[in-house]
PDB file of N, CA, C and O in Angstrom:
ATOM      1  N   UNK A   1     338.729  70.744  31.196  1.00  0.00           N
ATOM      2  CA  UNK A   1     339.778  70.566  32.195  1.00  0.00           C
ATOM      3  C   UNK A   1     340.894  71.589  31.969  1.00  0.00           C
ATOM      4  O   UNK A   1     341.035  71.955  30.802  1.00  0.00           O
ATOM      5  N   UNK A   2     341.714  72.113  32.898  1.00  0.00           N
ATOM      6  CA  UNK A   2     342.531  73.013  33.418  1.00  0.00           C
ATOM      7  C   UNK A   2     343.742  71.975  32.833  1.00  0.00           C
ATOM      8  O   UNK A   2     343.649  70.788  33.145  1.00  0.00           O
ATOM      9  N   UNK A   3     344.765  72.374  32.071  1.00  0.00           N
ATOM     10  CA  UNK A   3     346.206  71.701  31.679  1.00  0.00           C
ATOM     11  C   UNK A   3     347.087  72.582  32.050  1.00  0.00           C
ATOM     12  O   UNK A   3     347.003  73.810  32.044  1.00  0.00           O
ATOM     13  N   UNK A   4     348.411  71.517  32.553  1.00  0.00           N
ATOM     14  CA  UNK A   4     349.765  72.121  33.232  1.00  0.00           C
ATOM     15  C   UNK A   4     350.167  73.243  32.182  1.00  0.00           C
ATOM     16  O   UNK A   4     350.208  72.910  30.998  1.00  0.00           O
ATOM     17  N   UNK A   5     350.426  74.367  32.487  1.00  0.00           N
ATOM     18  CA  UNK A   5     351.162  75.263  31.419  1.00  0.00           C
ATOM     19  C   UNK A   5     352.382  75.833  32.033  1.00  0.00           C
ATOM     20  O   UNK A   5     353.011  76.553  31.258  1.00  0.00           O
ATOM     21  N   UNK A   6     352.797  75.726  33.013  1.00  0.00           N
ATOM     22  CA  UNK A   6     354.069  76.085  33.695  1.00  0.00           C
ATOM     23  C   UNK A   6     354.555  76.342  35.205  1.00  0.00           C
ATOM     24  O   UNK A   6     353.639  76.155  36.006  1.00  0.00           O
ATOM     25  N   UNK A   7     355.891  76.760  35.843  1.00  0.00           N
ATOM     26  CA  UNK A   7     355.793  76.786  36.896  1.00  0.00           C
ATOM     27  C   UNK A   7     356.496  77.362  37.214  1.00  0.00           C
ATOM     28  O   UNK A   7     357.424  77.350  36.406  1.00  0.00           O
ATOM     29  N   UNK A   8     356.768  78.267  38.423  1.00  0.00           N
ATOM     30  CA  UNK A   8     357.316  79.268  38.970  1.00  0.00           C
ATOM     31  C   UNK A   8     358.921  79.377  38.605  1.00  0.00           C
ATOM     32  O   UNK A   8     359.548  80.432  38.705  1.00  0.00           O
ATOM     33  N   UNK A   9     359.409  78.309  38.230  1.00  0.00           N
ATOM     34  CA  UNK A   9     360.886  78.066  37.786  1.00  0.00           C
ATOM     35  C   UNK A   9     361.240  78.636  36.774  1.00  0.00           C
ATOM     36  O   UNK A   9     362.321  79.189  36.573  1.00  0.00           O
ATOM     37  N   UNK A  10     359.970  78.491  35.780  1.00  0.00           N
ATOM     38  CA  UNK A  10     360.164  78.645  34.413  1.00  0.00           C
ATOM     39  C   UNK A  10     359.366  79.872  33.324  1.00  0.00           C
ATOM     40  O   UNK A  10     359.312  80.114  32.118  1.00  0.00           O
ATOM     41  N   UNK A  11     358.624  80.626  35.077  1.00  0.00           N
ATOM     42  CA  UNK A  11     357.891  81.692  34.358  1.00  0.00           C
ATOM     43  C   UNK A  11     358.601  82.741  34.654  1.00  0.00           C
ATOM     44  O   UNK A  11     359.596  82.835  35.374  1.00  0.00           O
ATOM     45  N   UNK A  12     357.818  83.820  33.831  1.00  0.00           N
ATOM     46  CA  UNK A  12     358.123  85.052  33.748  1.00  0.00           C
ATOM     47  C   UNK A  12     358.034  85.854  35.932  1.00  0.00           C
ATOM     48  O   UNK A  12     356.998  86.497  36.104  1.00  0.00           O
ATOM     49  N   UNK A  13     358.654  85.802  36.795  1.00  0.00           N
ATOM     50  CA  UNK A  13     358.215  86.371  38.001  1.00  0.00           C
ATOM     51  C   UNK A  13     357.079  87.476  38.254  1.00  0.00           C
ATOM     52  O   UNK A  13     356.334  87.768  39.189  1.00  0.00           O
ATOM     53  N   UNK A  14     357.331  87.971  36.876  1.00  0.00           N
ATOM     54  CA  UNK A  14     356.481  89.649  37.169  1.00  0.00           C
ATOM     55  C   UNK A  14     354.712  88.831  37.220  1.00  0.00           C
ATOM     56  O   UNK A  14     353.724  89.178  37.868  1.00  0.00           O
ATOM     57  N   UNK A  15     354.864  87.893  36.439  1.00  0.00           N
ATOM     58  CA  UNK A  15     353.422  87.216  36.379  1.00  0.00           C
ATOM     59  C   UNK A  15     352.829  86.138  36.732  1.00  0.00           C
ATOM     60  O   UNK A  15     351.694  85.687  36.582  1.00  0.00           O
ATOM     61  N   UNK A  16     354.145  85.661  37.419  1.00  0.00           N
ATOM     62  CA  UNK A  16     353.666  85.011  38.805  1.00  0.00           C
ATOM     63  C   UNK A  16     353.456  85.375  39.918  1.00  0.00           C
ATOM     64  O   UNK A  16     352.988  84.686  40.824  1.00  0.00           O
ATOM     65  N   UNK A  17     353.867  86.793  39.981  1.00  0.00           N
ATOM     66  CA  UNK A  17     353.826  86.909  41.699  1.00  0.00           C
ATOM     67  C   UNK A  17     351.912  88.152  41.206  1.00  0.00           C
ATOM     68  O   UNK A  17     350.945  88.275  41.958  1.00  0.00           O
ATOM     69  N   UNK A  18     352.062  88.730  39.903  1.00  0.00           N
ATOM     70  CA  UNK A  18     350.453  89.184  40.147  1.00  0.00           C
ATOM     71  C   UNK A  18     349.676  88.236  39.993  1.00  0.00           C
ATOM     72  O   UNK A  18     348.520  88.626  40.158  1.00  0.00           O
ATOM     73  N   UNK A  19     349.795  86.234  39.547  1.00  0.00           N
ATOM     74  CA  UNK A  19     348.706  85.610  39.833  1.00  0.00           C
ATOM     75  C   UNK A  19     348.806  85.641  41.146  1.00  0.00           C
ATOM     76  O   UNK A  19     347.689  85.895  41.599  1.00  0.00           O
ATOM     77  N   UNK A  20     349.749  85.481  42.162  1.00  0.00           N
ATOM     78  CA  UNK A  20     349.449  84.815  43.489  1.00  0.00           C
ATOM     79  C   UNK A  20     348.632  86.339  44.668  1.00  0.00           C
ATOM     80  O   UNK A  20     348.091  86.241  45.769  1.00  0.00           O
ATOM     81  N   UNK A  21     348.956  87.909  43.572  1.00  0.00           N
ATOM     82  CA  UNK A  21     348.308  88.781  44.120  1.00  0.00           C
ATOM     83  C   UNK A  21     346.545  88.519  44.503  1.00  0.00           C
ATOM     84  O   UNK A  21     345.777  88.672  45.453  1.00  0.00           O
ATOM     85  N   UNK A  22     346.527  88.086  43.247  1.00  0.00           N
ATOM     86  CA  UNK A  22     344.816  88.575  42.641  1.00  0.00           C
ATOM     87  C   UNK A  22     344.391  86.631  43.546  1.00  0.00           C
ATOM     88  O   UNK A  22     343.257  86.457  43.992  1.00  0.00           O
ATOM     89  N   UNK A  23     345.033  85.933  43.606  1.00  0.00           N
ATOM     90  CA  UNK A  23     344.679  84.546  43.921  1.00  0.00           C
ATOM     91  C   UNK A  23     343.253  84.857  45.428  1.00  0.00           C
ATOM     92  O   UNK A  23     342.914  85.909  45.970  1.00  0.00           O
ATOM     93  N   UNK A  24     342.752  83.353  45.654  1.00  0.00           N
ATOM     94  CA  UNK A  24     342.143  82.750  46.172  1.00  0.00           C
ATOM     95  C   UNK A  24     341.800  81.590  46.928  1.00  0.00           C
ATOM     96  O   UNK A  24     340.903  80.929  46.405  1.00  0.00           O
ATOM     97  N   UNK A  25     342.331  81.067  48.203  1.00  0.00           N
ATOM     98  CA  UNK A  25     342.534  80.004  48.351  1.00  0.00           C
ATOM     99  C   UNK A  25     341.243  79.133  48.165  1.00  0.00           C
ATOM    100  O   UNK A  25     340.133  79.535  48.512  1.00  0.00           O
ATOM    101  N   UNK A  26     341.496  77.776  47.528  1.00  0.00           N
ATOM    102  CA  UNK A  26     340.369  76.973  47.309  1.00  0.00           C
ATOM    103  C   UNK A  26     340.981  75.483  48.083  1.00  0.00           C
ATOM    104  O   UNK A  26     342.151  75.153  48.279  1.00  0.00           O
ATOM    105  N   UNK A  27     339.902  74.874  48.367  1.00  0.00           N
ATOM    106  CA  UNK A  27     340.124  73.031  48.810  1.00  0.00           C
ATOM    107  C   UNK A  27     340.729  72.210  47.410  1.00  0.00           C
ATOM    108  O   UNK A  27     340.809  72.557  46.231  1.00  0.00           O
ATOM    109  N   UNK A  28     341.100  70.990  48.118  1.00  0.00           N
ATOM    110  CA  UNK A  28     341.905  70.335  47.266  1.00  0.00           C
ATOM    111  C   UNK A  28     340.604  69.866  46.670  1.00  0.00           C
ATOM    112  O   UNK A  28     340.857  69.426  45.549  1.00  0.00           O
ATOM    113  N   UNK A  29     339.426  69.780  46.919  1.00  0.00           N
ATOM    114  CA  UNK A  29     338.153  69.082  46.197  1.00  0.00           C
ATOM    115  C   UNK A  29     337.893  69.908  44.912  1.00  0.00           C
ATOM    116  O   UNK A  29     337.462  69.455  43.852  1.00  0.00           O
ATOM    117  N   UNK A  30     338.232  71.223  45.185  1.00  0.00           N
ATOM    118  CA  UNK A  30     337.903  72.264  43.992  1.00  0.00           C
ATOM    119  C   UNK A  30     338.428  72.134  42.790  1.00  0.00           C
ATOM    120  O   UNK A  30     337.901  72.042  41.681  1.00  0.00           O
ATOM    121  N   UNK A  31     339.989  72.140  43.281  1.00  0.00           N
ATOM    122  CA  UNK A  31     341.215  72.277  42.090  1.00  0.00           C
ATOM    123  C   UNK A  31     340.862  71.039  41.072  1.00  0.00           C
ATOM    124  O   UNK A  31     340.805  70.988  39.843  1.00  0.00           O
ATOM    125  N   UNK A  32     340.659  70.103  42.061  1.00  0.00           N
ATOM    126  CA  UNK A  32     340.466  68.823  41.591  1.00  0.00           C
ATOM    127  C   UNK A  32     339.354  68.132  40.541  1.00  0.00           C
ATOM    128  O   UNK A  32     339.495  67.222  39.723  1.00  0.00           O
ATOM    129  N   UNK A  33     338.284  68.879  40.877  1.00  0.00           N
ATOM    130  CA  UNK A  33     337.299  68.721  39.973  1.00  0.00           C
ATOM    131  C   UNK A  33     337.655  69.740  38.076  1.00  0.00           C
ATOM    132  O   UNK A  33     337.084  69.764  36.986  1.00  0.00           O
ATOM    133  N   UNK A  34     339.053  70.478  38.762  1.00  0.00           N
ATOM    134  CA  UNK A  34     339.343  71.074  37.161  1.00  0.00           C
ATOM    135  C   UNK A  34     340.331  70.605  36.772  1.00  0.00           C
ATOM    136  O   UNK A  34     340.548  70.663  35.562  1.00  0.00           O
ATOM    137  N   UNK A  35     341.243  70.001  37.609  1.00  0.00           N
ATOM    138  CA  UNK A  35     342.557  69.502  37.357  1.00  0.00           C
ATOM    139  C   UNK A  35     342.882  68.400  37.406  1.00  0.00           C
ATOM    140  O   UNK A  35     343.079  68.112  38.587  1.00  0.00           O
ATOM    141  N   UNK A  36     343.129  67.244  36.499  1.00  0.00           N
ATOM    142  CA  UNK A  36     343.383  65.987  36.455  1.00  0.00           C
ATOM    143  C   UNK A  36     344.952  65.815  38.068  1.00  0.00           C
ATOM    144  O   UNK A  36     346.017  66.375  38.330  1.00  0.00           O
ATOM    145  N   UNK A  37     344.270  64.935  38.540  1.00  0.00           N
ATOM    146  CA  UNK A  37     344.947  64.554  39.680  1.00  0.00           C
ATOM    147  C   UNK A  37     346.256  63.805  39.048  1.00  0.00           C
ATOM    148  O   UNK A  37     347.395  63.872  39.511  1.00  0.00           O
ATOM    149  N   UNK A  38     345.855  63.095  37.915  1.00  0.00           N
ATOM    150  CA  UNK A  38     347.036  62.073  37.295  1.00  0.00           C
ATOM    151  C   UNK A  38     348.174  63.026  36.715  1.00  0.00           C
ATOM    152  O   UNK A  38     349.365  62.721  36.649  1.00  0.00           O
ATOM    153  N   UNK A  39     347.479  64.507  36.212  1.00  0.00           N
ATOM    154  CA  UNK A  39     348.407  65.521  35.481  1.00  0.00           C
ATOM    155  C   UNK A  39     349.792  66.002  37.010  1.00  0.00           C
ATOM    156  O   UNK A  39     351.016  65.944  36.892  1.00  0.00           O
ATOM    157  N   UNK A  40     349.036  66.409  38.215  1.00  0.00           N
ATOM    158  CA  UNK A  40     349.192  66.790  38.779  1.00  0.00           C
ATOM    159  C   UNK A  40     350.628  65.548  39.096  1.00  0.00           C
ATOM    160  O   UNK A  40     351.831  65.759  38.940  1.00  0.00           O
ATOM    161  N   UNK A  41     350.011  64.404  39.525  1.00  0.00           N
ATOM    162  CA  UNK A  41     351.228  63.107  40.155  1.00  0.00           C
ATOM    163  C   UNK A  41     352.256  63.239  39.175  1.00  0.00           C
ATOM    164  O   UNK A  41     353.386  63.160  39.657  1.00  0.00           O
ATOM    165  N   UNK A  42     352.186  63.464  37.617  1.00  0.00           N
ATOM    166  CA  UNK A  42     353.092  63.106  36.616  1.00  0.00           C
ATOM    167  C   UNK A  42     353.859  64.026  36.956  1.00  0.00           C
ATOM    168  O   UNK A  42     355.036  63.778  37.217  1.00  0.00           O
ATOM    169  N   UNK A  43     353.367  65.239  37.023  1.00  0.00           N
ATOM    170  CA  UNK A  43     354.266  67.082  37.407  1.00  0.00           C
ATOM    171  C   UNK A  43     354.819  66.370  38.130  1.00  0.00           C
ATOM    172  O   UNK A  43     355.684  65.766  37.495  1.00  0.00           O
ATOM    173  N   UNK A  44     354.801  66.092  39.146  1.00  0.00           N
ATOM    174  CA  UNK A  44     355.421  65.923  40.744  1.00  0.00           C
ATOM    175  C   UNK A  44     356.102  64.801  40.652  1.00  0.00           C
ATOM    176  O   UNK A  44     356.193  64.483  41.838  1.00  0.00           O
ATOM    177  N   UNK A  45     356.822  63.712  39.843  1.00  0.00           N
ATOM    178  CA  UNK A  45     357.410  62.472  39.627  1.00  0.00           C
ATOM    179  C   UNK A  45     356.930  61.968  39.835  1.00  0.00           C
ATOM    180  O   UNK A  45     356.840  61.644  41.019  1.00  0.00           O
ATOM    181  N   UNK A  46     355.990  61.300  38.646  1.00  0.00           N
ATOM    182  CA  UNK A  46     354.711  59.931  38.880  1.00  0.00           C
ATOM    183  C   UNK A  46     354.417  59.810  39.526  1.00  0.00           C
ATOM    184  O   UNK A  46     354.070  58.629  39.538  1.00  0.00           O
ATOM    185  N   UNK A  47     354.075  60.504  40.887  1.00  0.00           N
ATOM    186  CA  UNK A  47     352.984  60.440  41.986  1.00  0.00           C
ATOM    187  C   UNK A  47     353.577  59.076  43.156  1.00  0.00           C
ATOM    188  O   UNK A  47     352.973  58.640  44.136  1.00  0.00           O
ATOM    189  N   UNK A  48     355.016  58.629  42.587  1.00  0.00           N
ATOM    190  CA  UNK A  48     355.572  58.456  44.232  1.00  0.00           C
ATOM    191  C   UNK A  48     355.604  58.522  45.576  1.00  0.00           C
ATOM    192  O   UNK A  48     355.767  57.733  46.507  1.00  0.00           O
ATOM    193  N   UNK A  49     355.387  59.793  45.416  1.00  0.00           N
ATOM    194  CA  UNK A  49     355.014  60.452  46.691  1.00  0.00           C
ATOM    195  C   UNK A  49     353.803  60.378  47.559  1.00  0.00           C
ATOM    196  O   UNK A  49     353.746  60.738  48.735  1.00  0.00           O
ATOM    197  N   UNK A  50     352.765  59.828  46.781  1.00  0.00           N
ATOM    198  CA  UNK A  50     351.661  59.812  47.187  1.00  0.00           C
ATOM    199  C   UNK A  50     351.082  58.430  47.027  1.00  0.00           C
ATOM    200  O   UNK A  50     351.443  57.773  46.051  1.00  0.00           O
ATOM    201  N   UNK A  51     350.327  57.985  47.779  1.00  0.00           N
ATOM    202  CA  UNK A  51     349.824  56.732  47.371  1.00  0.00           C
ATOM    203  C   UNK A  51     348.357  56.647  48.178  1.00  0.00           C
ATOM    204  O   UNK A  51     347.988  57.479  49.006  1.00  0.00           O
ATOM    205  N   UNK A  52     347.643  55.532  47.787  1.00  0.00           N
ATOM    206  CA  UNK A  52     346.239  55.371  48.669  1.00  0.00           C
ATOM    207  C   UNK A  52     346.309  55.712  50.212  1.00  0.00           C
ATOM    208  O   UNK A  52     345.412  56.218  50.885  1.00  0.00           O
ATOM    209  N   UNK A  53     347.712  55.284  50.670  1.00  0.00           N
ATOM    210  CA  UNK A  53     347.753  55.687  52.216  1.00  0.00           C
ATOM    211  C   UNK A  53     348.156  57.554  52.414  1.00  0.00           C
ATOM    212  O   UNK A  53     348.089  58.299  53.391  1.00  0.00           O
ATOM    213  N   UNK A  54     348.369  57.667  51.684  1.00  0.00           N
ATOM    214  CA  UNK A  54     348.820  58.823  51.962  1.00  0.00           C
ATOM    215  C   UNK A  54     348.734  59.609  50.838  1.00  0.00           C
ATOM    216  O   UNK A  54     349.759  59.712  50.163  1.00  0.00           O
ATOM    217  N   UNK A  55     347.744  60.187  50.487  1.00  0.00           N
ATOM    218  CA  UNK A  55     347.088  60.733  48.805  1.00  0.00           C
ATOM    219  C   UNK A  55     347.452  62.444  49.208  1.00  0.00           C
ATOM    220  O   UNK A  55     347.530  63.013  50.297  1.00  0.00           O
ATOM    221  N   UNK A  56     347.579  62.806  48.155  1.00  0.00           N
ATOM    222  CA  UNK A  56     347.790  64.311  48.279  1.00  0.00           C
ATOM    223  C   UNK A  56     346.831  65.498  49.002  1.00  0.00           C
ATOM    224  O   UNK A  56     347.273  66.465  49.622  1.00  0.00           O
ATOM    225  N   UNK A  57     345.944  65.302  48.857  1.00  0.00           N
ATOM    226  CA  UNK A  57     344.968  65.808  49.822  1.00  0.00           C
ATOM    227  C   UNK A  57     345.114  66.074  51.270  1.00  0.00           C
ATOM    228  O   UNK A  57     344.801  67.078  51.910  1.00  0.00           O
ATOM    229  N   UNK A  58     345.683  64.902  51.672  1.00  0.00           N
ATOM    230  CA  UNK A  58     346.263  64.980  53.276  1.00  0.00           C
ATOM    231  C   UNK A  58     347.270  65.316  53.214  1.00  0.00           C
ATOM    232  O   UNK A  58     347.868  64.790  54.153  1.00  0.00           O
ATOM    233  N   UNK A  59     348.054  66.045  52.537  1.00  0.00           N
ATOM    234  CA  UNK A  59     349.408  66.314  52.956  1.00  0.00           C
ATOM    235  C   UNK A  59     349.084  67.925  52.706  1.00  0.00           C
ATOM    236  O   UNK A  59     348.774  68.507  51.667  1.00  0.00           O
ATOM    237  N   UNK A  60     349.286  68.448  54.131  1.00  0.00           N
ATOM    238  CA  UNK A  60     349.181  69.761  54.472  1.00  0.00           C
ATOM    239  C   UNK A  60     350.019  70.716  54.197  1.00  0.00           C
ATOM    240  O   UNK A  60     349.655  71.851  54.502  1.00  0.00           O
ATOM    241  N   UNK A  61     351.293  70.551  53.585  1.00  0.00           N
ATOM    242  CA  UNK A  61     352.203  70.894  52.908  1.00  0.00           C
ATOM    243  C   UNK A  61     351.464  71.308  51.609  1.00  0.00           C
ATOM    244  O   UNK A  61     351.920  72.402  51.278  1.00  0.00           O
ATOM    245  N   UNK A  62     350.660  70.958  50.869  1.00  0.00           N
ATOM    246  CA  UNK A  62     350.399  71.762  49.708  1.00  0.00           C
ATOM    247  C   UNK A  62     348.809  72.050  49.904  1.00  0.00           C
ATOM    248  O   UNK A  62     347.882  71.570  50.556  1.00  0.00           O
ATOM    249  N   UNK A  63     349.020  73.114  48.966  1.00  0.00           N
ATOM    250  CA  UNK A  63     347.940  74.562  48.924  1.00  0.00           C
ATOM    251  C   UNK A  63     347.137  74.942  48.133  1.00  0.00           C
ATOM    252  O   UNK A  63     347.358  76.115  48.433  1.00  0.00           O
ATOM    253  N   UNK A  64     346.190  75.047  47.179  1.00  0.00           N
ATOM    254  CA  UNK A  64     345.398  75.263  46.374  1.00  0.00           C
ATOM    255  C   UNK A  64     344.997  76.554  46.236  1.00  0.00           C
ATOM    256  O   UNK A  64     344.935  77.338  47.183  1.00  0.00           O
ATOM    257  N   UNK A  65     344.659  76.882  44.855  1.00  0.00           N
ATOM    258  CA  UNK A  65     344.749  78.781  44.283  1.00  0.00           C
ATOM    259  C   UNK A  65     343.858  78.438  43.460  1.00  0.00           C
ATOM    260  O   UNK A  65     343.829  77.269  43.076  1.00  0.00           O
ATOM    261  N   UNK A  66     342.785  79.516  42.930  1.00  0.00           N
ATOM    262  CA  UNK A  66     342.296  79.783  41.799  1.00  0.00           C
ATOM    263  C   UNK A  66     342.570  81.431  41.750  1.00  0.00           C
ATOM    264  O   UNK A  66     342.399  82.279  42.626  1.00  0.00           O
ATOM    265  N   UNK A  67     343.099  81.559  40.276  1.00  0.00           N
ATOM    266  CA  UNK A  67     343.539  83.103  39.828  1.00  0.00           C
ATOM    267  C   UNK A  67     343.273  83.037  38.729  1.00  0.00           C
ATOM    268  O   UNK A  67     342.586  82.218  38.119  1.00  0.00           O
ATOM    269  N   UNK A  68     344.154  84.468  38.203  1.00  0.00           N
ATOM    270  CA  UNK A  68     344.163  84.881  36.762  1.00  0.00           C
ATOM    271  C   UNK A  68     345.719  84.171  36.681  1.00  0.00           C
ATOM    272  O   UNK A  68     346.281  83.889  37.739  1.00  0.00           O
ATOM    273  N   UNK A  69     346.560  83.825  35.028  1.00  0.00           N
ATOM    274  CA  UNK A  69     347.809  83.807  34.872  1.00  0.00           C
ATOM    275  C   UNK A  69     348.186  84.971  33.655  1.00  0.00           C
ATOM    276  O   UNK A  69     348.245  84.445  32.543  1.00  0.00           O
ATOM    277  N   UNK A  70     348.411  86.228  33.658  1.00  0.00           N
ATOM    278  CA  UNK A  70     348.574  86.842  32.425  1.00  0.00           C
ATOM    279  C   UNK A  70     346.962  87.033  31.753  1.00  0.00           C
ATOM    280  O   UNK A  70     346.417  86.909  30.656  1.00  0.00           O
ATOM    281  N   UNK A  71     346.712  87.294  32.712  1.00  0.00           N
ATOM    282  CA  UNK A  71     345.097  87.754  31.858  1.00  0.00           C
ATOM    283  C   UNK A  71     343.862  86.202  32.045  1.00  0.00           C
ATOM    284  O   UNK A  71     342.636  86.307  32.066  1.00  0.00           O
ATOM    285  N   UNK A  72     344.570  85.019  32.145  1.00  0.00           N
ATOM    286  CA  UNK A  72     343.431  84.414  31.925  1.00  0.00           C
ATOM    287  C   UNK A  72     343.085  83.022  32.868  1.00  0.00           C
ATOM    288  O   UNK A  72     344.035  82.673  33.569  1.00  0.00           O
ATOM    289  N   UNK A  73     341.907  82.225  32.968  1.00  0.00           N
ATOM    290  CA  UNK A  73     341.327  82.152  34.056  1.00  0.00           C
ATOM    291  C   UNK A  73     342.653  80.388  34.628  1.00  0.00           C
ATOM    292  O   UNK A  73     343.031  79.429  33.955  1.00  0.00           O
ATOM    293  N   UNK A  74     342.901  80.756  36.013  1.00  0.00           N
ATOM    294  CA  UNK A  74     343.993  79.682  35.884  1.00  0.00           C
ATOM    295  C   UNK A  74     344.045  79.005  37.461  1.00  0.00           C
ATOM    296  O   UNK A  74     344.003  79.748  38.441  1.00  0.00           O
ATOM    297  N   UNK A  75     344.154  77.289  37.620  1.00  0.00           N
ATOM    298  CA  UNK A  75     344.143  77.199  39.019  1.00  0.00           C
ATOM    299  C   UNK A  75     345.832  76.909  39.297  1.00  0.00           C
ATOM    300  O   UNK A  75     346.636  76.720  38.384  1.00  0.00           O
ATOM    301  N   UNK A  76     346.093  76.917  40.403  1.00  0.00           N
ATOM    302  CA  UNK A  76     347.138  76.715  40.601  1.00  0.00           C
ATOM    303  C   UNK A  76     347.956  75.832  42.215  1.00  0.00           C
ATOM    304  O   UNK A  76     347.746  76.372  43.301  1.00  0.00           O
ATOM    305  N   UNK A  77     348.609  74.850  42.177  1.00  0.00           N
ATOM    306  CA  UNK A  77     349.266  74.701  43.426  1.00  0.00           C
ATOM    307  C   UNK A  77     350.348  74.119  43.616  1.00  0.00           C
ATOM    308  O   UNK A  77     351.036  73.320  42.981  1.00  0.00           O
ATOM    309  N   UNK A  78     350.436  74.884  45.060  1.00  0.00           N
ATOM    310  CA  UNK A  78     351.742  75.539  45.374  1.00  0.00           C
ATOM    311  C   UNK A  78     352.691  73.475  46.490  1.00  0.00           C
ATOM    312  O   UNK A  78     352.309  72.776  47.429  1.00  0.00           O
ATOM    313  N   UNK A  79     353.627  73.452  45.765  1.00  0.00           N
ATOM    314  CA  UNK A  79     354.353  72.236  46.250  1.00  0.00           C
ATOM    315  C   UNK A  79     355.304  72.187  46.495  1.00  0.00           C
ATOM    316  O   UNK A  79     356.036  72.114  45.508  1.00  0.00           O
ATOM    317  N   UNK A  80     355.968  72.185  47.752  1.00  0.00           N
ATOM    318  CA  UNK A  80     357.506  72.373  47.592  1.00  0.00           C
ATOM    319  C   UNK A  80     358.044  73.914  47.641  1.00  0.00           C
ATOM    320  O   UNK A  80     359.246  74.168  47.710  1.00  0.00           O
ATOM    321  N   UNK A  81     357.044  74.898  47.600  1.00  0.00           N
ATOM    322  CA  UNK A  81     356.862  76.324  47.380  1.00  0.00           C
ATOM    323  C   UNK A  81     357.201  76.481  46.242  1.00  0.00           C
ATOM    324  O   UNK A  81     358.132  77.246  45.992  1.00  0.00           O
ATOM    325  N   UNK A  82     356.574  75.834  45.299  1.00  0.00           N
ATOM    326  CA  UNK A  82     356.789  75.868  44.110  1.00  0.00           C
ATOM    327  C   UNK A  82     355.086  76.172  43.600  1.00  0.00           C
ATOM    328  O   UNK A  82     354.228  75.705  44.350  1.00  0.00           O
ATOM    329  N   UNK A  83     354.689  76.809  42.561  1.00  0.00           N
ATOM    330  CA  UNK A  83     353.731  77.255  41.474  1.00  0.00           C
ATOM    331  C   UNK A  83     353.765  76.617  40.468  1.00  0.00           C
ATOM    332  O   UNK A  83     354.519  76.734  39.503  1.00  0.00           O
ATOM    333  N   UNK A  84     352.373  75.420  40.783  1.00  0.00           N
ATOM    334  CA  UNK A  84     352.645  74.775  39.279  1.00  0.00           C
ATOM    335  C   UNK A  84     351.343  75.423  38.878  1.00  0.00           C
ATOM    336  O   UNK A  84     350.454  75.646  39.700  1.00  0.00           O
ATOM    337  N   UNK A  85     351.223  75.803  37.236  1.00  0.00           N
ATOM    338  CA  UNK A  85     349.935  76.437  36.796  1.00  0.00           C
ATOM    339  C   UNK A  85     349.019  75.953  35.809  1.00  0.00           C
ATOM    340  O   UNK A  85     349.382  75.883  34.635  1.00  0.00           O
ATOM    341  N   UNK A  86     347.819  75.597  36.178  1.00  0.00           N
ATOM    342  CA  UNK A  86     347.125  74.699  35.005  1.00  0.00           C
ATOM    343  C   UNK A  86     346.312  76.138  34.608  1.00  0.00           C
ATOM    344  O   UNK A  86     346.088  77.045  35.409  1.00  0.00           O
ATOM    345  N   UNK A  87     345.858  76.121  32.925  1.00  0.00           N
ATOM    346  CA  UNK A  87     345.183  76.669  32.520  1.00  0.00           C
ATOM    347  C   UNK A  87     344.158  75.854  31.528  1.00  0.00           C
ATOM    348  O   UNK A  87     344.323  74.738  31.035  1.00  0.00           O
ATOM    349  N   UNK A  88     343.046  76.760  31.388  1.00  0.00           N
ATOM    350  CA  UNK A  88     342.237  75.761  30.548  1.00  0.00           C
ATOM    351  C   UNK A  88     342.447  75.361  28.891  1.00  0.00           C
ATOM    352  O   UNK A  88     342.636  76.331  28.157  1.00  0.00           O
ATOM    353  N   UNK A  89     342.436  74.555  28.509  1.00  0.00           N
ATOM    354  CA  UNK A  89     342.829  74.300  27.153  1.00  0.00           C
ATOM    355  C   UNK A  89     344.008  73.497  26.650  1.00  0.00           C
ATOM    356  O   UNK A  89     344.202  73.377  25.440  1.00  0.00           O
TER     357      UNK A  89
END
């Protein structure tokens, strides 16, 4: 599984904006099968926001990436226009 390692707030810009160069848009089914959904709700304030009626998936407001982050293999999505970045390990 893919773990949170940071987010556009708190990274370096020069290497966020070449992941979102080299990026790829993927479905929320993709990210998901690498990225714990529960990691994802905790990022985002315990997943409030989302619930059985209204799960993140359907909310068209956020976006799904697979890239590089600094060299290495990383998915990423975008909330709020924000870059949150899971990497593996």
């Amino acid at each position: 599984m893919y773990t949170y390692f940071t987010c556009c707030v708190n990274a370096d810009g020069d290497s966020i904006q070449d992941m979102i160069d080299v990026a790829s848009d993927i479905e929320a089914s993709t990210f998901f099968r690498h990225v714990s959904r529960m990691d994802v709700y905790d990022i985002l304030g315990g997943g409030g926001v989302y619930s059985r009626k209204f799960p993140i998936i359907k909310d068209w407001h956020v976006r799904y990436h697979k890239s590089k982050y600094q060299g290495k293999p990383c998915y990423y999505v975008v909330w709020s226009c924000i870059e949150f970045v899971f990497i593996k390990g």
